[in-house]
C-alpha positions in Angstrom: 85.6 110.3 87.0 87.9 112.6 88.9 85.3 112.7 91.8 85.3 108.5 92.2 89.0 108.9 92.3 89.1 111.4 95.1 86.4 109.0 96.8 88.6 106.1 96.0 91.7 107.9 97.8 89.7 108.8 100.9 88.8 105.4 101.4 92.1 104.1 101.0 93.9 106.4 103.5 91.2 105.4 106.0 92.1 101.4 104.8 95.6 102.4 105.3 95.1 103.9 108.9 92.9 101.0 110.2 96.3 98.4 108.7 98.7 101.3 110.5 96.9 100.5 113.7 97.0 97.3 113.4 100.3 96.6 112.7 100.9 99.0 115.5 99.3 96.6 118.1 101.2 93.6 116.2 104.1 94.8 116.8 104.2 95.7 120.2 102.2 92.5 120.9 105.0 90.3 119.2 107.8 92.5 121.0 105.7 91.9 124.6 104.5 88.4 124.5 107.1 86.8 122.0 110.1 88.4 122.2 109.6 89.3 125.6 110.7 93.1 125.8 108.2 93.6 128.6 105.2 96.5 128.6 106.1 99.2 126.2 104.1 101.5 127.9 105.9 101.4 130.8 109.4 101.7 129.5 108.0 104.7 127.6 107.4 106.1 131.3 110.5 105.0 132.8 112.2 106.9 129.6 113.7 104.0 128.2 115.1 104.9 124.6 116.7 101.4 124.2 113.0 99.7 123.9 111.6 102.8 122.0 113.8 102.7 119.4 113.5 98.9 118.7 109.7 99.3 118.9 110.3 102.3 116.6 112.0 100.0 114.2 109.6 97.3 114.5 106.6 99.8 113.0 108.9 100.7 110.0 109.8 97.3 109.4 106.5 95.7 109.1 105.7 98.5 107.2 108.1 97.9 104.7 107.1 94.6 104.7 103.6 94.8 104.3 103.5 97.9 101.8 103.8 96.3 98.5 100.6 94.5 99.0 99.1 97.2 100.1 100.4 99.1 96.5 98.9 95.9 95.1 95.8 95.6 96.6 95.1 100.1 96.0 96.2 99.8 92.5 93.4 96.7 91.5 91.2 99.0 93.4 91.9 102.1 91.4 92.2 100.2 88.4 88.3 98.8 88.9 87.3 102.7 89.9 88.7 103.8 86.7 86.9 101.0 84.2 83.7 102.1 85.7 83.1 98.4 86.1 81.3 99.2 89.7 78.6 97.0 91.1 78.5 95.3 94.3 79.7 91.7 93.5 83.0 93.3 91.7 83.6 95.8 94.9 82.8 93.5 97.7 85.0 91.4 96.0 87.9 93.7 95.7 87.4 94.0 99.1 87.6 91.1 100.3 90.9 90.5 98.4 92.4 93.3 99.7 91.6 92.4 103.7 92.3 89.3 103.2 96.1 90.2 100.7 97.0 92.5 103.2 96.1 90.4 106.7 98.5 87.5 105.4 101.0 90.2 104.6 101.1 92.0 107.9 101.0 88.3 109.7 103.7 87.0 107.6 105.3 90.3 108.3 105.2 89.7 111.8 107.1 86.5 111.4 109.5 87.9 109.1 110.8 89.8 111.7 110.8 87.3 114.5 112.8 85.1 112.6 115.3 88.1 111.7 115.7 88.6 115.1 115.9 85.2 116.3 118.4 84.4 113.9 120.9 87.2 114.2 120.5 86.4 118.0 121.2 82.5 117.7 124.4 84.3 115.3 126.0 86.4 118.0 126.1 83.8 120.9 128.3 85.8 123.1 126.0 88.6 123.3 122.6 88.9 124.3 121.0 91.7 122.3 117.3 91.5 123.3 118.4 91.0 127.0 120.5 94.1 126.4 117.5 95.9 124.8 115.6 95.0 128.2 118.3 96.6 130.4 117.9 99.7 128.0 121.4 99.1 125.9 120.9 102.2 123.4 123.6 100.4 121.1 122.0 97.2 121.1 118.8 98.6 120.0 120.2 100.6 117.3 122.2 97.4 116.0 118.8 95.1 116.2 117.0 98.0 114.5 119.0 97.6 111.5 118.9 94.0 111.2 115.2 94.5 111.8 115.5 97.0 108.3 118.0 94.8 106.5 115.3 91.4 106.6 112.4 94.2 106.1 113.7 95.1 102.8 115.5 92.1 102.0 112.6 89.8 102.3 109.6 92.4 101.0 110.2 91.4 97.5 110.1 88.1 98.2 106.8 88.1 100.2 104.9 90.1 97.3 106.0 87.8 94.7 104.3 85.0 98.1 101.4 86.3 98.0 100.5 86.7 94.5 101.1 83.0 93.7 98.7 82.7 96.8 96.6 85.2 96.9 96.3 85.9 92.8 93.7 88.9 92.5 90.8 88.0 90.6 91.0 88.3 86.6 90.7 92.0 86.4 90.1 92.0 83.0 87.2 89.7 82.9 85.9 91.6 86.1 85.8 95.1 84.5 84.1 93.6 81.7 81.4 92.0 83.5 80.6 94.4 85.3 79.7 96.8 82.6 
């Protein structure tokens, strides 16, 4: 058993990297194209810590965001390698689940924090903070990064409980059970 646990765990940190990398190019897709902080690339040459910071803050945001259904979708995993209740049908299902929990949780992620920004922007009307951000205002960064925590760890409870009402992981009960 110990053995399909450690397999278990290897294929979850890879699952975890390949969501890592993709939240990675959300976010600095969203930050380029939507929020329109320019190519991060280049700021990162031009030494800009302003836009390196907010970027920074943008990874662990989502990331707080998107980890409880990631926590959700490993634990049903773990809990199917554990009945011994593997066969095809109940993994591929599993699988499927878990891409598909964990894609609406990294898009709805996404928009969590575009509407954070947006609307802590439309609050302070007299100051600019993604323009500042552009010019490389270190302060302004710092201040969005937070609100870009605060609504990352405000609003993560809120999108698990989401995505369980939509997304309710098949009857793991009755899954186990069949396949055995």
């Amino acid at each position: 058993m110990a053995h399909v646990m450690v397999l278990v765990g290897i294929a979850e940190v890879f699952v975890g990297i390949g969501f890592a990398l993709l939240a990675s190019v959300a976010v600095i897709f969203t930050f380029r194209h939507v929020v329109k902080l320019g190519d991060m690339q280049e700021k990162l040459k031009a030494n800009d810590a302003a836009s390196a910071l907010f970027h920074s803050a943008g990874f662990v945001a989502l990331a707080i965001v998107v980890r409880p259904s990631i926590d959700g979708a490993f634990a049903a995993f773990d809990l199917l390698a554990q009945s011994g209740g593997w066969n095809w049908a109940n993994v591929l299902s599993f699988i499927g689940y878990t891409l598909l929990h964990i894609s609406v949780g990294l898009v709805t992620g996404v928009l969590v924090i575009v509407v954070g920004v947006w609307l802590f922007d439309r609050l302070t009307r007299r100051v600019e903070e993604l323009e500042e951000v552009e010019h490389g205002n270190l302060s302004a960064a710092i201040l969005l990064a937070g609100v870009l925590f605060l609504v990352a760890w405000l609003t993560s409870p809120g999108l698990s409980r989401v995505l369980e009402g939509l997304l309710p992981w098949p009857d793991i009960a009755n899954t186990i059970a069949v396949g055995q």
